[in-house]
C-alpha positions in Angstrom: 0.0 0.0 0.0 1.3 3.3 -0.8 1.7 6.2 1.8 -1.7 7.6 1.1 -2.8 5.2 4.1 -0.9 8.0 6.0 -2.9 11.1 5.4 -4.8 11.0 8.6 -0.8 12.0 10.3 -1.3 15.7 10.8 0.4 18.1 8.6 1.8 19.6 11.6 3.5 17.0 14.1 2.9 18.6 17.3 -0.8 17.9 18.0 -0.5 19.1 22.1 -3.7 20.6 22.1 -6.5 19.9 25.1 -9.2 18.6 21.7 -11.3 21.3 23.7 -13.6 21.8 20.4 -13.6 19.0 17.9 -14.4 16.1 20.1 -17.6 14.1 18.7 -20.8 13.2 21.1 -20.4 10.1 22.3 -24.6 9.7 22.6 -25.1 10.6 19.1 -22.0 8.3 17.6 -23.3 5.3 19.5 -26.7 5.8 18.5 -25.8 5.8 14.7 -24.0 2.9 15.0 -26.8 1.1 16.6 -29.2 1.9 13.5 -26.7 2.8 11.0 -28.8 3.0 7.8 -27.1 1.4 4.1 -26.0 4.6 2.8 -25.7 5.6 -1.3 -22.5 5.7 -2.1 -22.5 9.5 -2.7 -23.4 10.0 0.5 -20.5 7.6 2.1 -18.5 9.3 -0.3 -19.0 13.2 0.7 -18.9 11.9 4.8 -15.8 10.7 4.4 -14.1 13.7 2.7 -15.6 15.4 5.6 -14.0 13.6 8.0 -10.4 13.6 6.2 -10.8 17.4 5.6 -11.7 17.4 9.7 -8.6 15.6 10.5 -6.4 18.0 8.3 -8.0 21.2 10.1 -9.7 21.8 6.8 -12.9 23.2 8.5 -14.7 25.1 5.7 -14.2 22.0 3.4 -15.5 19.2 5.6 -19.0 22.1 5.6 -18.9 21.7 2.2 -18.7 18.4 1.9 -21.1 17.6 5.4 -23.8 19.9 3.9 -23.5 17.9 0.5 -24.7 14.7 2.5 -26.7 16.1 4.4 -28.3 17.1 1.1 -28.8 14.3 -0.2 -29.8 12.4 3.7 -31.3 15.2 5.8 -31.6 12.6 8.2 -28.0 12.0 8.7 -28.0 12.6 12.4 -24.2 12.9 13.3 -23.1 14.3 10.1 -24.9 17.4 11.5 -23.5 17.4 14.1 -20.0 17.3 12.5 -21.2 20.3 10.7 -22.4 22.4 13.4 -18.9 21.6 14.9 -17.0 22.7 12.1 -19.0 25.5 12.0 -18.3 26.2 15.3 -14.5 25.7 14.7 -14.7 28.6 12.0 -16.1 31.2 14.5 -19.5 30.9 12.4 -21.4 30.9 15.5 -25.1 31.6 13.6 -24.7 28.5 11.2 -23.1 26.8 14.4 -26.4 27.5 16.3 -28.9 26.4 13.2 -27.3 22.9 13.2 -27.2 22.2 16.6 -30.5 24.2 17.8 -32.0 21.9 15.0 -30.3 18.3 16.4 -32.1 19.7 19.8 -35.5 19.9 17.9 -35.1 16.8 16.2 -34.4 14.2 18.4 -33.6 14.2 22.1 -31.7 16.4 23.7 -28.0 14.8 23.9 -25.4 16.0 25.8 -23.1 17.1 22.7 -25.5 19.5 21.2 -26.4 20.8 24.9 -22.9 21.3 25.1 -22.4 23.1 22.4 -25.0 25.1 22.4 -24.3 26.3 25.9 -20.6 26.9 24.8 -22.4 29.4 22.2 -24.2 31.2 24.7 -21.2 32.2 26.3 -19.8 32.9 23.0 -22.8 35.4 23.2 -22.6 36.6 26.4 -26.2 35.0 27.2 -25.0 33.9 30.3 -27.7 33.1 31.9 -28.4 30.7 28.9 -24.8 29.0 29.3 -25.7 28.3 32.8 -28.5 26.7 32.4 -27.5 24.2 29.9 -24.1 23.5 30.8 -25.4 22.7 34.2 -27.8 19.8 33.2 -24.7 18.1 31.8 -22.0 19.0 34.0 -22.2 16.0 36.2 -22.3 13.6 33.6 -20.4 15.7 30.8 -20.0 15.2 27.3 -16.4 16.6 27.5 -14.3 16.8 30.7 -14.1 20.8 30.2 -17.7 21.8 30.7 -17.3 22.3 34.1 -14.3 25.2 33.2 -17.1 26.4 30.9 -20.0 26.4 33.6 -17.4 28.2 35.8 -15.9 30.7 33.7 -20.4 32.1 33.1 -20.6 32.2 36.9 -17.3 34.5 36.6 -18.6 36.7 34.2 -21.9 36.8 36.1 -19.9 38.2 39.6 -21.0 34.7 41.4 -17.8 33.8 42.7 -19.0 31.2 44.8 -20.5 29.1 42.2 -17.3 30.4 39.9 -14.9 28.7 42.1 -16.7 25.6 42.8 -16.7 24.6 38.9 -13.3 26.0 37.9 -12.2 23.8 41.0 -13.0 21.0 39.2 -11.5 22.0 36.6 -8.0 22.4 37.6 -8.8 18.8 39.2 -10.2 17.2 35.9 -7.6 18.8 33.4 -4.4 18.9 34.7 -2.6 19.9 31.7 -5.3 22.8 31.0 -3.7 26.1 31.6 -6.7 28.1 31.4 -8.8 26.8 34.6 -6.2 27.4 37.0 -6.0 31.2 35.3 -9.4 31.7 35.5 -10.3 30.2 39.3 -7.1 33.3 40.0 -9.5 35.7 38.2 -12.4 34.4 40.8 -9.9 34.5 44.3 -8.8 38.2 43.0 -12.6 39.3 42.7 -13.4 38.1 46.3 -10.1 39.6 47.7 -8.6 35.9 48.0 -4.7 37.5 46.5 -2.8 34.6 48.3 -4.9 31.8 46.7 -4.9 33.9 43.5 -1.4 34.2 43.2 -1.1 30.6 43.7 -3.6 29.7 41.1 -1.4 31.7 38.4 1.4 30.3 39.3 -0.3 26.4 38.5 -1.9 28.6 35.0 1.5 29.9 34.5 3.8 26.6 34.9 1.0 24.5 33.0 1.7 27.2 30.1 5.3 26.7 30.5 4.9 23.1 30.2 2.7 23.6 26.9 5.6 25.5 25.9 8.4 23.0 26.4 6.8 20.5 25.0 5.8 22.5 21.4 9.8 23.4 21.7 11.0 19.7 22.8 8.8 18.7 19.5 10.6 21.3 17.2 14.0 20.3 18.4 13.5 16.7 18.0 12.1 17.0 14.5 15.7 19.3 13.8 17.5 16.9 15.2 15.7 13.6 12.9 16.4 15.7 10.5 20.0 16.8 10.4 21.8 14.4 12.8 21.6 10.5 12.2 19.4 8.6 14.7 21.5 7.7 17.9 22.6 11.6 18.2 18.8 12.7 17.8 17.1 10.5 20.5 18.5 12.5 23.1 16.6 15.3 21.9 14.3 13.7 21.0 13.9 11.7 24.6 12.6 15.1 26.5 9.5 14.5 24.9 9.4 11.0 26.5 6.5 11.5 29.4 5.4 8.5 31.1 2.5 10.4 32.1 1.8 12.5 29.3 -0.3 11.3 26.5 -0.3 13.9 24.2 3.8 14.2 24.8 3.9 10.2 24.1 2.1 11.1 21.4 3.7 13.6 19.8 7.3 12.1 20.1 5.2 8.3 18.5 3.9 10.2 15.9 7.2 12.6 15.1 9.4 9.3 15.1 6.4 7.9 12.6 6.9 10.7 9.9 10.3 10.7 10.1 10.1 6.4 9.1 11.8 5.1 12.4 8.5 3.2 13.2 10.7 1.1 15.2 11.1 3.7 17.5 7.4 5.1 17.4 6.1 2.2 19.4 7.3 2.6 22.8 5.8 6.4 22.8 2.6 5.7 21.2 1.9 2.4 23.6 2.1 4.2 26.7 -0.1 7.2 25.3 -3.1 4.6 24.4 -2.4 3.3 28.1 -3.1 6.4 29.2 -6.0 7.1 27.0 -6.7 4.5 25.3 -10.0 6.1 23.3 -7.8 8.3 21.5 -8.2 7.6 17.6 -4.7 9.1 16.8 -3.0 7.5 19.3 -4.5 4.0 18.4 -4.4 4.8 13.9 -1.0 5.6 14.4 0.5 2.4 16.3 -1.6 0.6 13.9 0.3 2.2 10.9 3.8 2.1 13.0 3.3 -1.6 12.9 2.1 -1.8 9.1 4.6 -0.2 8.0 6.8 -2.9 10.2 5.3 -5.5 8.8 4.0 -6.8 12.2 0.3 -7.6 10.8 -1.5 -9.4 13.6 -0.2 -6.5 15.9 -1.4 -3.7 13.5 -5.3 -5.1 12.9 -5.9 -4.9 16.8 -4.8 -1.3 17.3 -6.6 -0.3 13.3 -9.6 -2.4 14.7 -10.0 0.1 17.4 -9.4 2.9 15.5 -12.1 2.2 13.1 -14.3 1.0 16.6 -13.7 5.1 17.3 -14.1 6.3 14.2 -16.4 4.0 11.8 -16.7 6.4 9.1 -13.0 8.1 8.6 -11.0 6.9 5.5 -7.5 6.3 5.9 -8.1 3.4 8.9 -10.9 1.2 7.4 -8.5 1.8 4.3 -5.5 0.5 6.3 -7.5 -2.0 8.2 -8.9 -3.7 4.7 -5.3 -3.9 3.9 -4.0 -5.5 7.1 -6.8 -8.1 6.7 -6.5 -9.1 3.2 -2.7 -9.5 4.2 -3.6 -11.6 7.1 -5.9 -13.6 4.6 -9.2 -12.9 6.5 -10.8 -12.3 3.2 -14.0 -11.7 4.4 -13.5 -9.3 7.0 -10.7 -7.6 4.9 -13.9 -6.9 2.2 -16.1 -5.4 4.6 -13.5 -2.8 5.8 -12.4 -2.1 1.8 -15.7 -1.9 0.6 -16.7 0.7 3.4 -13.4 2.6 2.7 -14.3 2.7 -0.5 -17.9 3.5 -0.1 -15.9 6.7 1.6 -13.6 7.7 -1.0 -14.2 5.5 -4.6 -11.3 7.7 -6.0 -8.4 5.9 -4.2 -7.0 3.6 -6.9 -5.2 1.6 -4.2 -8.4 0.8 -2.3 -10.4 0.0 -5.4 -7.5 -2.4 -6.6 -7.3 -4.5 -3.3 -11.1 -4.3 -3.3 -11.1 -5.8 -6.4 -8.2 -8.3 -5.5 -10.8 -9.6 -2.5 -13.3 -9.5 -4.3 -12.1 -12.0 -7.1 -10.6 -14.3 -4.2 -14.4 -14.6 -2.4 -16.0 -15.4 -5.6 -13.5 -18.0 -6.7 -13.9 -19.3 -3.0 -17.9 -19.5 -3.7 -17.7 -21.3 -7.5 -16.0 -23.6 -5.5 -18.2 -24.4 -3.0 -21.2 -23.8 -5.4 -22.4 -21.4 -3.6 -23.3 -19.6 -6.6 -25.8 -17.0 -5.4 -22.7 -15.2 -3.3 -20.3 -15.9 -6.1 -22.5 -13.7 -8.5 -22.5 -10.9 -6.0 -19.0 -10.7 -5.6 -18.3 -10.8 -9.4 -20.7 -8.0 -9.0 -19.0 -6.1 -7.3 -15.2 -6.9 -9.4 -17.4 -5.9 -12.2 -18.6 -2.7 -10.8 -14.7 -1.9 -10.0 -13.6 -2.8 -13.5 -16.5 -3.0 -15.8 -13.7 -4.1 -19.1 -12.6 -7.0 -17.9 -13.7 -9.6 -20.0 -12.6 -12.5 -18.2 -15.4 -11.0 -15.7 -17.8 -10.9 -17.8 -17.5 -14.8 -19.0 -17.4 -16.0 -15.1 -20.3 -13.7 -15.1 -22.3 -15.1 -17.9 -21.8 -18.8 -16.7 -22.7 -17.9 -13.2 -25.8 -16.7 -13.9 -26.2 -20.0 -16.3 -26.1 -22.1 -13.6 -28.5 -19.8 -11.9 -30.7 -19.5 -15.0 -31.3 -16.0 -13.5 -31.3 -12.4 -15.5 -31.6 -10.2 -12.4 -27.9 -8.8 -10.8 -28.3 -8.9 -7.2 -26.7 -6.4 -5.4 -23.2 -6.9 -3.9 -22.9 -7.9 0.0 
């Protein structure tokens, strides 16, 4: 497989962020799994261009390619909401609010879209709105910084005492977010607390600084993998090394990943999924490290997961599909290709191994006479190259032996 199994790697290495905006509601992702409907394949084609052009940072394209879908399937539940986040990443807080103001009309009201939608108010200074939403979710949130949310509409409303109580938790629930410690300062200085405030900025202030380091330790170690030879780099490169830092660990995995020493990318990136072990990049990118090594079995459990996380991105059904077919679990490795290509039909490697599987499943059908399946998987070989005469004739004697004019659809 060529490197385009790769293009879910961010353009920029250093992903150290706190994924404070473009997280995905849990509620609404497991309920569209649970009735996931057969989708055209326009429709899987246009979702998963969205969720490549999300993973890039390419905000206004994944709107354009969401509202496409959307389009065509109004009804596409989560793909809404993937716009109104996208919107939401853009600062267009009006088309933000119509998607997610509609989700809350449309079905029940699911944590995510309260979420959001209280974020906006505070966007707005409707404080009294933020409070009131973020508070029904705050005890069972959606995303472990609502309650820095809740706390910082309390601030701006002069109640400290409710201020402090949420920013609290905060500090307590991220403790690699600089901005809760900053803002629970803000709250001690308005109530005349300057001991406790002063503390609080110091925590904001060496949390920063640690933010800091690490964006630095990242630029040095890509400098160094990229002028000095490998043994003379690690050292560098080794600052990065966190134990109890996932997005460090990850950082350093995925840095060592880009640079080809996949070798070296494992250690990082299998103490980050420890740590957090629903993170989709984390998992994607030890399942590529160990493609690329060659080390199949291990690569399919840590691509199975990613796809678990993430059923409709590209790049790691692709990648999964690929470890399959290699593994020779044929059937599996069809489902995951045929999905991948059902997201993105213009990737000539997918198409080709799709095609590849598909040949091997209906040879493995003629010879069990199972003849029905065999024509739906010549099908679907024909559908992927409809000028291949050599389909065509297994074609034509198939449906012989079925004395049958109708194509069934593929499985």
């Amino acid at each position: 497989m060529k490197t385009t199994f790769a293009t879910s790697m961010q353009s920029g290495v250093l992903i150290l962020t706190f994924g404070w905006v473009f997280g995905q509601s849990s509620l609404l992702s497991r309920t569209s799994e649970q009735h996931k409907p057969v989708l055209p394949p326009a429709v899987q084609s246009h979702i998963g261009k969205g969720y490549e052009f999300v993973q890039n940072g390419q905000f206004q394209q994944a709107v354009q390619e969401f509202q496409a879908a959307l389009d065509l399937n109004p009804g596409l539940t989560q793909i809404r909401y993937q716009l109104g986040v996208s919107y939401f990443a853009l600062q267009q807080w009006p088309e933000s609010r119509r998607e997610f103001e509609r989700l809350r009309s449309d079905a029940a009201p699911d944590p995510g879209v309260i979420y959001y939608l209280g974020r906006l108010d505070l966007q707005e200074e409707n404080l009294d709105g933020a409070v009131s939403r973020l508070e029904k979710i705050v005890n069972d949130p959606p995303f472990s910084d609502t309650s820095y949310y809740l706390g910082s509409a309390y601030l701006k409303k002069g109640k400290l005492a409710e201020a402090e109580k949420w920013l609290k938790q905060a500090v307590e629930l991220n403790p690699r977010d600089f901005r809760a410690p900053e803002h629970l300062a803000r709250t001690y200085l308005k109530a005349g607390r300057r001991v406790e405030a002063e503390q609080q900025f110091a925590v904001s202030s060496a949390r920063r600084q640690h933010y800091n380091d690490a964006a630095r330790q990242g630029v040095d170690c890509i400098q160094e993998l990229t002028n000095r030879p490998l043994e003379e780099a690690r050292q560098t490169c080794r600052a990065l090394f966190d134990p109890s830092d996932p997005d460090k660990l990850t950082t350093l995995g995925l840095i060592y990943g880009k640079q080809g020493y996949y070798e070296e990318s494992l250690e990082p990136l299998e103490k980050a999924v420890a740590l957090d072990p629903d993170s989709f990049e984390t998992n994607y990118n030890l399942g590529l490290s160990y493609f690329r090594l060659k080390r199949y079995a291990e690569a399919q459990r840590w691509l199975a997961k990613a796809v678990e996380l993430r059923p409709d991105f590209f790049a790691s059904n692709a990648l999964l599909g690929a470890t399959l077919f290699t593994l020779k679990e044929d059937e599996a490795a069809y489902r995951a290709l045929d999905h991948a290509y059902q997201l993105n039909p213009e990737d000539g490697d997918t198409a080709g191994l799709l095609f590849k599987v598909s040949m091997l499943l209906a040879h493995n059908r003629w010879s069990r006479k199972q003849y029905k399946e065999c024509l739906a998987f010549l099908e679907k070989a024909r559908a992927l190259r409809s000028d291949d005469a050599e389909i065509r004739k297994r074609l034509a004697e198939v449906k012989a032996l079925l004395g049958v004019d109708t194509e069934p659809k593929p499985p």
